[in-house]
ZAROVO-553387 format. One record per residue (C-alpha): x negated, y negated, z negated. Coordinates in steps of 0.001 Angstrom, whole numbers, plus 500000, padded with zeros to 6 digits. Example, Ala and Ser with C-alpha at 12.3 -4.5 7.8 and 13.67 -1.06 7.14 Angstrom:
487700504500492200486330501060492860
% end
This chain:
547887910484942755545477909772945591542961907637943591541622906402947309545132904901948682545778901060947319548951901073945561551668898280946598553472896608943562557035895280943956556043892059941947553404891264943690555352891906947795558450890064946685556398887305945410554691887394948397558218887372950792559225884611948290556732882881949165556767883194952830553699885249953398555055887993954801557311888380957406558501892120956575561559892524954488560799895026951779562955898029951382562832900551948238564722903649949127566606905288946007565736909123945483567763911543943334566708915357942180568877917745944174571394919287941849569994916796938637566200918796938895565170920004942351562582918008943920562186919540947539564178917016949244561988914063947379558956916308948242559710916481952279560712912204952189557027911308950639555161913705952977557231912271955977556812909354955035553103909767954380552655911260958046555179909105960130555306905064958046554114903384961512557444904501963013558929901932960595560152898904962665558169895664962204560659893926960892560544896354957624558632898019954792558828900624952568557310899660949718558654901569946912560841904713945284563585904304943375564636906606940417567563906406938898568638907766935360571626910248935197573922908447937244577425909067936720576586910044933261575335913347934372572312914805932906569644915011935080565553915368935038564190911376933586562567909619936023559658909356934228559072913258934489560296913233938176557208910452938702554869912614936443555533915799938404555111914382941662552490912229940713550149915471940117550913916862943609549544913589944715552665912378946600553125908951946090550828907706948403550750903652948411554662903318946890555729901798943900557593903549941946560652901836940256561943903515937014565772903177936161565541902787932296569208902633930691570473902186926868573384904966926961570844907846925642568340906751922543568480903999919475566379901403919867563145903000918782563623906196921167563951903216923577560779901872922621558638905492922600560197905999926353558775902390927628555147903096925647555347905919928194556185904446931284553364901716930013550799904219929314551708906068932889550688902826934289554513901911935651555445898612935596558522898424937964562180898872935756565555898194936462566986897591932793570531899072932648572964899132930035574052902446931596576771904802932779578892906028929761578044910182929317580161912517930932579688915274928159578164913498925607578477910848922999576626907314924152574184905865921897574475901953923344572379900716920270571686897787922483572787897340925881570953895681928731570009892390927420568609894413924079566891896275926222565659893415928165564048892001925546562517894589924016560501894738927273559532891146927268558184891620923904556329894614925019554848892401927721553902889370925009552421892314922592550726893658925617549196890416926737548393889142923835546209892202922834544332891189925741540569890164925819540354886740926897539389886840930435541226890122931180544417888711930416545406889154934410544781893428933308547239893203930609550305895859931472553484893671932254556942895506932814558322893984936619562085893889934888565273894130937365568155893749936083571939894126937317575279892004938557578209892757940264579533890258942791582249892387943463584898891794940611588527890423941360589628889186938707588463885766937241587448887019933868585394890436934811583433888380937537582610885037935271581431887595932773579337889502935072577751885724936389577193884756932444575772888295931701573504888268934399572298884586932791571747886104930011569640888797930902567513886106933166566858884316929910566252887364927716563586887657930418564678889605933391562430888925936197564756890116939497567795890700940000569800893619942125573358893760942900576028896642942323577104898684945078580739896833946922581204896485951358582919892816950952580519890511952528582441887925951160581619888997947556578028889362948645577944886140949893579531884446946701576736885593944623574223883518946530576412881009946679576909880727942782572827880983942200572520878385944031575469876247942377573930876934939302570205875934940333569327879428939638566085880835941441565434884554941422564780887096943873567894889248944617567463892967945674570256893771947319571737897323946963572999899138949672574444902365949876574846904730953235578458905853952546579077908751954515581613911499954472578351914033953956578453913375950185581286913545947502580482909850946758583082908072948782585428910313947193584135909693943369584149905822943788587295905751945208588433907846942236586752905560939461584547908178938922581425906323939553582509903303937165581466899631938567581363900811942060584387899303944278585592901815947288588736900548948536591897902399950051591475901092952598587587901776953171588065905457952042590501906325954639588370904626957221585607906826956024587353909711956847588134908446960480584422907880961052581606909761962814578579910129960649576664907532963494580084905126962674578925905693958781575536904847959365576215901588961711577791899701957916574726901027956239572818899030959085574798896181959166574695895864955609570761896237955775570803892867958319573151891322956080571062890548953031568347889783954798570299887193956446571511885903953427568782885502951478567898888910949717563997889216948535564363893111949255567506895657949382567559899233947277569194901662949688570365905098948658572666907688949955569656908698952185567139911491951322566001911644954643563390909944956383564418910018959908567863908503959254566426906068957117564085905329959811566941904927962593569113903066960255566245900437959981565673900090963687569317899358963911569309896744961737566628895256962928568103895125966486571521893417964508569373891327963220570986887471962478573839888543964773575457891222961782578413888564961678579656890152964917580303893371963020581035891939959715584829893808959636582615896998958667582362895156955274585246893827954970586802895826952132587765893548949390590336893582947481593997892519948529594912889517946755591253889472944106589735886711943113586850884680944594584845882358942884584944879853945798587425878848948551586808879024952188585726875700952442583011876693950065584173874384946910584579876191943523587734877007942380588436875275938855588835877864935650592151878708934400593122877867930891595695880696929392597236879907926461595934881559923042597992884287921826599104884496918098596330887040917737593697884320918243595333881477916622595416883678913198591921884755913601590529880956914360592626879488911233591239882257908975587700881873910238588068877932909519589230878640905730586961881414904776583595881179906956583434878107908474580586876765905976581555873289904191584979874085905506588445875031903347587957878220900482584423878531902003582207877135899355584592878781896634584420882011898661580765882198899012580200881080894901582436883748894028580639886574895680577156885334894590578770884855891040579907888957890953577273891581890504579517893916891914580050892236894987576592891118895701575389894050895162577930896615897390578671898407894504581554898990891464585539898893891896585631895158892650584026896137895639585663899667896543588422897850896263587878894887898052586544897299901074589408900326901094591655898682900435591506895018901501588973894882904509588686897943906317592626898759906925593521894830907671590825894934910403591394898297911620595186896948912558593828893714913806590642894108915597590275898260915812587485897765913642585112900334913475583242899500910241579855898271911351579206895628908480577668893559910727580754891711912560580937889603915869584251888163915645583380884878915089581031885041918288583582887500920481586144884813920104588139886868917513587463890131919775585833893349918426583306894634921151582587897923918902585917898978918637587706897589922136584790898499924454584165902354925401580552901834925008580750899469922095578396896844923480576930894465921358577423891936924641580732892695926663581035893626929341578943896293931199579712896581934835582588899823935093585320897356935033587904897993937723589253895745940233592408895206937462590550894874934906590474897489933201588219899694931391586301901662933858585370904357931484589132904618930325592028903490932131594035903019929098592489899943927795591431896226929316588079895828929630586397893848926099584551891761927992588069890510929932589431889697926235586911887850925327587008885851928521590737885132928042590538883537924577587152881834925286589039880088927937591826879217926132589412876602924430589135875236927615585628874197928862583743873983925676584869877979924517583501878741928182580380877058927475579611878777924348580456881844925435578373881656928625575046880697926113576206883360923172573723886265923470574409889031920273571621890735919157572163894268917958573732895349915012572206895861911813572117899464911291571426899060907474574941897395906943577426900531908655579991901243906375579924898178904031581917895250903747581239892677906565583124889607905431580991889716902190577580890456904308578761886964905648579406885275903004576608886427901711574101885601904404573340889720904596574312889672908358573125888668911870573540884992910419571195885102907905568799882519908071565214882735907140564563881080903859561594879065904937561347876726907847558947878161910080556530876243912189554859878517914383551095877611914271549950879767917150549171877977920085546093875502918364543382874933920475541317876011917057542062879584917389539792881533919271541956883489921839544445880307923176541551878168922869539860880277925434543203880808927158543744876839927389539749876360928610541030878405931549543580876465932258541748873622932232538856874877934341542071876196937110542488872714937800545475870810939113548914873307939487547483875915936892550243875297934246552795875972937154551147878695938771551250882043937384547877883027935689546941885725933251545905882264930978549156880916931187551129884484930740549483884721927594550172880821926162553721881455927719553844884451925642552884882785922655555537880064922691558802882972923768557155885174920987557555882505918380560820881225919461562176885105919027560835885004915489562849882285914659560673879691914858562114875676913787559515874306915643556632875607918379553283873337917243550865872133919762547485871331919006544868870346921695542168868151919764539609870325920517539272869264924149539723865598922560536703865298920725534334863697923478537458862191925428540581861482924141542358861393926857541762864698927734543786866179924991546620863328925835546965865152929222547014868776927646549510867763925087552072866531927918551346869886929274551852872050926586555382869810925674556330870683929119555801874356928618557342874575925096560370872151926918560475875186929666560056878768927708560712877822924107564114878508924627565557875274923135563378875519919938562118872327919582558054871374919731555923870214916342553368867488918141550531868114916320547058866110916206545714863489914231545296860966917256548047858821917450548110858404921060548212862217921336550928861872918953552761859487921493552046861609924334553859864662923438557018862572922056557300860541925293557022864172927230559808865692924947562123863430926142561317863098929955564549863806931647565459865581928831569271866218928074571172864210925873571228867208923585567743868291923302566347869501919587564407866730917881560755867319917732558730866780914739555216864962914595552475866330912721551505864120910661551793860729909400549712859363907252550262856276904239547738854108906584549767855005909780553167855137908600552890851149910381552176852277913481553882855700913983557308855165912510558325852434914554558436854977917496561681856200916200563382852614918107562461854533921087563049857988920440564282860607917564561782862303915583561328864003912650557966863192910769555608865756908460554105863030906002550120864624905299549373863597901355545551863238901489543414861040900032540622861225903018538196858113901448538100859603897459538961863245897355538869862846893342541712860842893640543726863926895164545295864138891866549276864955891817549959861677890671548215860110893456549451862695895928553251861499894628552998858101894984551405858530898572555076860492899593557041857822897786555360855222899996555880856905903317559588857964902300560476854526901507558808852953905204560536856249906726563821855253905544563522851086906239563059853036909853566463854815910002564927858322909265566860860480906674565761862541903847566171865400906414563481864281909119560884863672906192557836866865905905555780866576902800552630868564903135550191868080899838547526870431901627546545873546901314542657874295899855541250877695900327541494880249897129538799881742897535536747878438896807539182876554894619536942876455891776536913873324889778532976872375889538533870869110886604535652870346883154538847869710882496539787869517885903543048870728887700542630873143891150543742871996894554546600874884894661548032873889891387547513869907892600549770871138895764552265873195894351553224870270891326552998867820893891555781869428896003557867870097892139557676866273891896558403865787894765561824867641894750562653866677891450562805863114892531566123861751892939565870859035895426564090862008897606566530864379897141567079866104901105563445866248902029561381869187902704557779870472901599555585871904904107552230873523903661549994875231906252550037878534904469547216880380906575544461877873905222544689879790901856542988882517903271540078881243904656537060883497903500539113885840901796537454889735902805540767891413903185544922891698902576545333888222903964548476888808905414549388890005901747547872886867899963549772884772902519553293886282901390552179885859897813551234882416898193554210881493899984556489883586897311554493881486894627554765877920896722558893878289896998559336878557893023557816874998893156560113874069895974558754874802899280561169874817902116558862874955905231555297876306906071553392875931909209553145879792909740552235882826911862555955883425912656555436887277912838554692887796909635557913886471908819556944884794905543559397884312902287561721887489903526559243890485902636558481891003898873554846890273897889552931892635896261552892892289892413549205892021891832548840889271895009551396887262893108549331887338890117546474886672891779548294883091893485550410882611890084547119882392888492545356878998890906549080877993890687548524877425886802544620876558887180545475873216885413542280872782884220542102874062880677539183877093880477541255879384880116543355879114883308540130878795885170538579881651883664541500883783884338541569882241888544538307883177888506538448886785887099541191888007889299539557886185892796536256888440891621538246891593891342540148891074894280537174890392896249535440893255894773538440895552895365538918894527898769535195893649900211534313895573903765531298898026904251
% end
């Protein structure tokens, strides 16, 4: 590539349009390899356009290339080789280059090695597809487009925060598109393409662009429904030059071309049209969605750069007037359904009826895996109480598998054996084994104006099922199903049973065994503290405006919430120390940020001013909904329990009660360290908190320097860990929780900290731990510790001060540090 021409980035121009800096409307023309690999007709539109771009009206701009992957479902060269070949011949010039990136080919870590690529080639602009099902091949559809989605956004966080601070603004970001289909006509296949196209917003879609339809009606619902919805995004709108010159009309019409609506009624006007008639609707289309509100359009069908030149200049002379020739895309479907009436209200959802199907599923799910609910309790002992169960193995569970599970939901649900079922969430409808694909979230976008599959006509689309008995619920199955988003399946659990993976907590439902609070953005740490100084120093608007600084805090809070975070912590004393007040106005900044990206995972307020304390809580719940999480303050103390607890008259909180003795550290002991917890339990509860919103943290002291310097007297970790056994084995306390902040155990430590972490953790939750404030990626208490690290913890655990114990703490800290001490 030219090193000397300034390349234009889509982000950055349809920001700028967005914005209302520029007055051009951005245009990306899609390019395709001549029979699936020749590149002379992509060749002779870059050097045209290289030699003739100030023939393009005023009104427009190229500003990128388009590449799609296989369409149809026909192999063809990858985009990323079409870019690399080119690339070398120099022939880019200033375009950005948008990659089509699609699930249908590669498991998820194929997926992965593919977008390190594009990364590493210094691409950031993808359209995220689920993709077109293979013509001659079997799809892989691992994840679809929301998997695939997100495992870009976490590509961005892992990029960003790898960053230097300073540089953050040079950390590679993927610029993700994503897809939706305004032009469905039925209710269920176009309410699932709006909820889909949700979803992929929050998995972290940045744009959107629409599917290819000429019903300006359709393409004017879509903007209509964003805005219903309070939705802003830019929309790309895709526009096709349909012309008689190609076999596309013809394939569309036909199906063949799945998702992409070509009336009767338009294909036979095709076919009465000049090729200047044919190019007029690609025009008028053109001044259409930049009428309605479009942030750029994609427009393909034309490899050549004269016609896409003249087609330009004719929609720029249409201009606002393109209603005068709007019957050119008028080609919906007789009798379809639109989302809103002609006086622009929304039509209300129907309600069908739930068929016997349903009905059986949700009264089985209710007895068996509904937990607290009918055989469930007796169902879950039972499998925990048999070996042979638990374990996947032996006749009991042969035969509970051949001959129970697999052939009852074969017959019921087509299963198709995945061990790792989403019934429950599918309303009682499998997506593996009713969708062509097999899509973890139904639908794609092939269905056809019926309904049906687009991929095979002899089925209903999945994702119009599990419309229909959502909606049977009424409003509230709606609801849910418009916020479900399925993660993949687990690949480990193919082939075994999947009501005992349930029951078991071996599936997608498994919970993590410790509460995690992630500990990551803390003013303390050296990267966010230099991220939030930035901020600061940015001045009024910076934790609105996009920044490299606030990328990277943003980052932190999505990454932790994906890593199944119980609570996002924020701690800004650092900037508090001269003025408190400054860290009262970071904290109700931060709140707001964790309130805005922490995808509903509630906030951990944490600082040892009060007032800072009172800051964040009162932030939490500014215009929040009546269903927002309940935060948790960090901490309470025995001689603030009089002033903090009485909060909970004005709001809901949930409380981590710090055992420290800060006047007489001697007096630490775990007697003392008990009867500090009993206190603040029994003032919580006179305050209407329950055993549930209580923390207990009994503090964690660094191993390598828990060395008792008196005889006879007992370490900090074994002080901590009997504290929290007390604790727990206290009746009147039975419900609350033990928290420690596990990465303190560490400090000074020369290596495996990570390692000593999981140990220590391991170690803490035989005494009755239940919550840690963590590094949430590490995902501590589900990875085995290693045997010797264990030891090593197991041994300060027991340091009770007899000389022995010591001794033995201190021999195994010396050999560790010996073992694992840097050159």
């Amino acid at each position: 590539m030219n090193s000397t021409t300034s390349k234009m980035q889509l982000k950055s121009i349809i920001n700028r349009g967005m914005a209302g800096v520029s007055s051009r409307f951005p245009v990306v023309v899609e390019l395709v390899p001549q029979g699936g690999y020749r590149l002379d007709n992509m060749r002779k539109f870059l050097q045209d356009y290289a030699q003739g771009k100030d023939r393009i009206p005023d009104a427009f701009e190229i500003v990128g290339i388009t590449l799609p992957q296989s369409p149809g479902g026909v192999a063809a060269m990858d985009p990323k080789d079409v870019y690399a070949i080119l690339a070398t011949e120099g022939l880019w010039a200033d375009l950005d280059v948008i990659c089509h990136v699609s699930a249908k080919d590669a498991n998820l870590d194929a997926l992965k090695s593919e977008l390190i690529g594009l990364r590493e080639m210094g691409i950031e602009s993808v359209l995220a597809l689920t993709g077109d099902k293979p013509v001659s091949s079997k799809g892989v559809f691992e994840v679809d487009s929301i998997g695939l989605i997100k495992t870009m956004r976490r590509m961005n966080n892992e990029s960003i925060q790898r960053a230097r601070p300073g540089e953050f603004d040079q950390a590679h970001q993927f610029y993700i598109a994503a897809a939706v289909s305004p032009y469905k006509y039925t209710e269920a296949s176009q309410m699932q393409q709006y909820y889909k196209m949700t979803k992929k917003l929050e998995a972290g879609a940045n744009c959107l662009i629409t599917q290819l339809g000429w019903d300006w009606r359709k393409s004017r619902e879509l903007f209509q429904y964003l805005k219903d919805e309070g939705i802003s995004v830019p929309v790309i709108g895709n526009v096709y030059a349909l012309t008689t010159q190609t076999p596309a009309p013809r394939l569309m019409y036909e199906g063949r071309l799945p998702g992409c609506v070509v009336t009767r009624e338009l294909f036979e006007q095709l076919r009465d049209e000049t090729l200047e008639q044919q190019l007029e609707r690609t025009a008028v289309q053109v001044a259409m969605y930049r009428q309605m509100g479009a942030a750029a359009i994609d427009l393909g069908g034309l490899d050549d750069f004269d016609k896409v030149v003249a087609t330009l200049e004719r929609a720029a002379a249409i201009g606002e007037f393109w209603q005068s020739y709007q019957e050119k895309l008028d080609y919906g479907v007789k009798d379809g359904y639109y989302l809103f009436n002609e006086d622009g209200s929304r039509k209300p959802n129907q309600r069908p009826r739930a068929n016997t199907a349903k009905k059986a599923f949700d009264f089985f799910h209710h007895m068996i895996f509904e937990p607290g609910k009918g055989l469930n309790r007796p169902a879950r002992a039972m499998a925990c109480k048999s070996k042979g169960l638990s374990e996947r193995r032996g006749p009991l569970y042969k035969f509970f598998f051949d001959f129970i599970e697999t052939p009852v939901k074969k017959i019921l649900f087509d299963c198709e054996g995945c061990g790792d079922c989403y019934l429950t969430e599918n309303f009682g409808i499998c997506s593996l084994g009713r969708c062509a694909k097999g899509l973890p979230n139904v639908p794609c976008g092939d269905a056809c104006p019926d309904g049906t599959c687009g991929n095979d006509a002899n089925r209903v689309c999945a994702g119009e099922l599990v419309y229909q008995a959502a909606a049977s619920e009424g409003p509230e199955g709606l609801n849910k199903l418009k916020q479900t988003l399925n993660f993949r399946r687990d690949p480990a659990l193919k082939a075994t049973a999947s009501m005992l993976n349930n029951l078991l907590g071996k599936d997608h439902m498994k919970k993590s065994c410790l509460i995690q609070i992630g500990e990551s953005v803390h003013a303390s740490i050296p990267k966010c503290g230099a991220a939030m100084k930035e901020l600061q120093a940015a001045g009024p608007g910076a934790y609105e405006k996009s920044s490299g600084a606030l990328d990277y805090i943003i980052s932190l809070i999505r990454t932790q919430a994906e890593e199944d975070a119980a609570y996002i912590a924020i701690n800004v004393d650092a900037f508090g120390e001269d003025n408190p007040q400054i860290a009262i106005d970071l904290m109700r900044e931060y709140v707001k940020l964790v309130r805005r990206h922490g995808q509903g995972v509630p906030v951990c307020v944490d600082s040892s001013n009060d007032d800072v304390l009172r800051a964040g809580l009162e932030q939490w719940y500014a215009d929040a909904p009546a269903d927002i999480a309940i935060p948790l303050l960090n901490s309470v103390k025995v001689y603030t329990i009089d002033h903090v607890l009485p909060w909970r008259k004005d709001y809901a909180f949930k409380i981590i009660g710090l055992l420290v003795d800060d006047k007489n550290p001697e007096g630490n002991t775990k007697e003392n360290l008990f009867t500090m917890a009993r206190t603040i339990f029994e003032a919580a509860v006179k305050q209407g908190f329950a055993p549930d919103d209580m923390f207990f943290d009994s503090t964690v002291f660094p191993l390598a320097i828990d060395m008792p310097m008196m005889p006879d007297t007992a370490g900090y970790t074994y002080t901590a860990f009997e504290t929290i056994k007390m604790i727990k084995n206290e009746p009147q306390m039975k419900g609350v929780h033990c928290s420690l902040g596990i990465s303190n155990c560490v400090r000074d430590l020369p290596g495996r900290k990570i390692g000593v972490c999981r140990a220590y953790v391991a170690k803490a939750m035989e005494y009755g731990l239940d919550a840690g404030i963590v590094n949430t990626a590490h995902q501590y208490g589900s990875v085995e510790p290693a045997p010797e690290l264990l030891e090593l913890v197991g041994a300060f655990a027991a340091q009770d001060g007899s000389p022995d114990n010591t001794e033995k703490a201190v021999m195994l800290m010396s050999e560790f540090c010996a073992a694992n001490r840097k050159s």
